[in-house]
N, C-alpha and C positions, 0 to 999 in steps of 0.2 A: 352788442357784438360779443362780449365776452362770454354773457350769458347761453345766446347760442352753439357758444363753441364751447361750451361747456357740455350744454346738451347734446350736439352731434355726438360731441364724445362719446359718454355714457351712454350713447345709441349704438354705438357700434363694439366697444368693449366691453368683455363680463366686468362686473364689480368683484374689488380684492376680497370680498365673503367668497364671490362664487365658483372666483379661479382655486381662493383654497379648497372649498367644498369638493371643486373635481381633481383636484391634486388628491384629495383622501382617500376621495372613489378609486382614482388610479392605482394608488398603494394597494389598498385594499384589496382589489382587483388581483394586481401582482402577486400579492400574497396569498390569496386564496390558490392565485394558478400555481405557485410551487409547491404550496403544500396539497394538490390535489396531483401533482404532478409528481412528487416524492413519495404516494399513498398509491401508486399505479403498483401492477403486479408486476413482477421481473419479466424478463424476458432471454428468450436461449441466448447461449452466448454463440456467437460465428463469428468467428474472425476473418476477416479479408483475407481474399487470396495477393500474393505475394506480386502478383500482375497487375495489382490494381495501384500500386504505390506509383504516383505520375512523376515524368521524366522532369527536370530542370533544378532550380534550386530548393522550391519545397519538397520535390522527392531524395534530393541530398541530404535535406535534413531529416525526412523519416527515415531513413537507411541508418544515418549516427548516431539517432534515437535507440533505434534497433540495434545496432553495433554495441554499444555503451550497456544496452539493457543485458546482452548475450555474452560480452568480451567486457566486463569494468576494467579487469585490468590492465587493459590495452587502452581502451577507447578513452577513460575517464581515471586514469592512475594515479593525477593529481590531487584525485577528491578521494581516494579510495585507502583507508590504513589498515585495511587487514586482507586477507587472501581469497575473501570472497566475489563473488558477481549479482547484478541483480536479479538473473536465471538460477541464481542457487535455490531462490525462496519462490519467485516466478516462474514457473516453472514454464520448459517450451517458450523462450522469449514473455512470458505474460501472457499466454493464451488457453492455458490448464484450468478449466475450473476445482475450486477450494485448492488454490495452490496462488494463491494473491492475482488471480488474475486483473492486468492492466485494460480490458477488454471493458468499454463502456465507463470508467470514469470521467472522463473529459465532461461529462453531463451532469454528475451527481458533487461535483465541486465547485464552487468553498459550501461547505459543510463545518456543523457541530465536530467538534472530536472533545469527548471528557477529558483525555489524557493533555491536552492545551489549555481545557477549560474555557475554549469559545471558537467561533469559525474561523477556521480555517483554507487554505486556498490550494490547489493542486501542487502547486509550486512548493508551497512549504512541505508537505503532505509527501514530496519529493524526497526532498531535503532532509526529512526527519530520518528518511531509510538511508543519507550517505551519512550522518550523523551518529546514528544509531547503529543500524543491522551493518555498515559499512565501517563501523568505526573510523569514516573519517570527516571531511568536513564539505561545507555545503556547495552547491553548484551557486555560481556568480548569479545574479538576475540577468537575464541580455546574453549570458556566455553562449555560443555556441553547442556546449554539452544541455545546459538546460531547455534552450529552442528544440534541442532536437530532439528528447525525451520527453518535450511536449508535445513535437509535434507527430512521433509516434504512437503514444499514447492516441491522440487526436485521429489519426488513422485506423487504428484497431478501434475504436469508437464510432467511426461512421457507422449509421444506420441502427444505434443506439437511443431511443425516444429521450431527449435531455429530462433529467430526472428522475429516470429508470435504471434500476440498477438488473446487472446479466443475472443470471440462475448460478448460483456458482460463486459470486463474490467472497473475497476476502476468503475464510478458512471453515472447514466445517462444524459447526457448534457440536459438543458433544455434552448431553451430561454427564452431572460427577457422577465419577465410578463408584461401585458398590462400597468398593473400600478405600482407604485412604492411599492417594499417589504414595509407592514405595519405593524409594532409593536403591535396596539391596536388591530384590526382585528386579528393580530396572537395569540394575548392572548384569548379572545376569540372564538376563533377556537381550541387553546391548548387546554382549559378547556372542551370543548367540545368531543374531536375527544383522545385526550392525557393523559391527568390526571388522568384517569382509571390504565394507568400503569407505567406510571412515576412520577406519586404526583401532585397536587394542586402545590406545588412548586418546581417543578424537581430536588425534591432528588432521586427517583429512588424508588422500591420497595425492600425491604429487604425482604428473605425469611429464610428456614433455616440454623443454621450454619454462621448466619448475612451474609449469602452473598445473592447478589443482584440479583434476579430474573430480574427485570428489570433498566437496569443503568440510576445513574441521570445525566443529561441534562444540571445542573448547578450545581453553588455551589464546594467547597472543593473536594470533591471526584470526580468531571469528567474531562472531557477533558482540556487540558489549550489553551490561547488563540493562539497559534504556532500552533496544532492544523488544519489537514484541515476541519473539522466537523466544523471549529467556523467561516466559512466563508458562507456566505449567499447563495451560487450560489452551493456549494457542499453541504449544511445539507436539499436545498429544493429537490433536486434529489433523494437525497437517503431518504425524507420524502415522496414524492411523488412515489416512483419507488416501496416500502417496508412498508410505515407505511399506515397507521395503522396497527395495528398486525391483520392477518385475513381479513384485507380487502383493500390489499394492491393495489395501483393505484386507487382508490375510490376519493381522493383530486383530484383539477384541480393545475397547476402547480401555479397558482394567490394561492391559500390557502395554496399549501407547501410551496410558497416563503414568505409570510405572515408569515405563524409560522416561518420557522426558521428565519426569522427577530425577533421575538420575543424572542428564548432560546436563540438563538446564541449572543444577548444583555443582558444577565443576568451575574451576578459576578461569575464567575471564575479562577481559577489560573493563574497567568500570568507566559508568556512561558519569557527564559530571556536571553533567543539568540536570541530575533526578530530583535535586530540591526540589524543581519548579514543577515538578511533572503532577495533575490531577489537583490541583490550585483547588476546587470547588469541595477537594472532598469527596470524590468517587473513585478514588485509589481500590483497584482489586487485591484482593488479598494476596495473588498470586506475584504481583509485582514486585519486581527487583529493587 
């Protein structure tokens, strides 16, 4: 009897070779499809129309996603120590391409990042911009302000092939200029081209309700050095790709790289986990 019931057995279940053999294929499997799925070409960016966000409590939370992304210092004042918003760097709520557009991540995260030195997850990836670009501190796990900027994020992402990043992502790559980013030239091109809406000394414009029409660029209230804005190679991209307001792509990439050698060297908050930042050794030169 035993021995029969032994044999039914192994008649009707794979043996623990076989089940591991198709657990590898599985992986396997997985893995092929995201790295063939991370090797797909971009795709345009579109973002939803405004009508499409559905009524009840998941369209509450994309609206405070949205609020939080447009208003920080209303929506999320508590995470927030300096006088920026996440539309300062986002530009158009996060829907600008080479201007960080939030359009389509929800797909291409947890990801690599060198500057953690291993994968990372949307959430942190979050977190890093209230820490850093926000100089203040991180949204709760579960909190309300993070559901919701997830779940906007999530929304401006429909119809995004998970593992596809939009045309436009993150900032526009520029090579180095002919000549070495110049500080003085940058101030002088600031004052020229800048100071109109950031100040003679990059505090920003305040407007009504002391909040900042236009955010400052140094000084107390902006980004800290952690920060990827305070690095030379991302503040000319996205000066040259977007600034001047109204007359944007007007600089040549020698004049964006000029200025932001010049804001991006002015005092501001220092970030105070830079120890830990590029662990593996792929620290850019341009880092703070």
């Amino acid at each position: 009897m035993r021995e029969t019931a032994t044999s039914a057995t192994d008649s009707r279940a794979p043996s623990i070779r076989h089940v591991r053999r198709r657990s590898a294929l599985i992986s396997l499997a997985l893995c092929c499809a995201s790295t063939c799925a991370l090797a797909t070409p971009p795709v345009p960016l579109v973002a939803p129309p405004a009508s499409s966000i559905p009524a009840g409590p998941l369209g509450a939370a994309i609206n405070l996603g949205q609020s939080i992304v447009v208003n920080s210092q209303r929506f999320a004042k508590a995470y927030v120590g300096n006088g920026l918003n996440c539309a300062s760097c986002h530009l158009d709520a996060g829907r600008t391409p080479y201007a960080a557009p939030l359009v389509g991540l929800t797909g291409v995260f947890p990801e690599y990042r060198s500057r953690r030195g291993g994968v990372e997850s949307l959430e942190q990836r979050i977190n890093d911009c209230f820490v850093r670009s926000m100089n203040g501190r991180a949204l709760p796990t579960g909190s309300a302000e993070m559901i919701g900027v997830l779940a906007y994020i999530a929304w401006l992402s429909q119809g995004v092939p998970v593992g596809t990043e939009v045309i436009g992502r993150g900032f526009r790559e520029l090579a180095p200029p002919a000549q070495r980013p110049d500080q003085a030239r940058g101030k002088t091109l600031y004052v020229q081209k800048c100071a109109v809406c950031h100040g003679a000394t990059g505090q920003g414009l305040v407007g009504a309700a002391n909040a900042f029409v236009f955010p400052p660029l140094w000084g107390a209230r902006s980004f800290n050095t952690g920060a990827g804005m305070a690095r030379v190679s991302i503040a000319a991209a996205f000066v040259q790709a977007k600034m001047p307001l109204g007359n944007a792509g007007t600089l040549t990439d020698q004049e964006a790289h000029d200025i932001a050698a010049y804001f991006t060297a002015q005092p501001r908050p220092r970030f105070a986990g830079a120890a830990g930042d590029w662990p593996k050794g792929e620290r850019p030169a341009d880092a703070r």
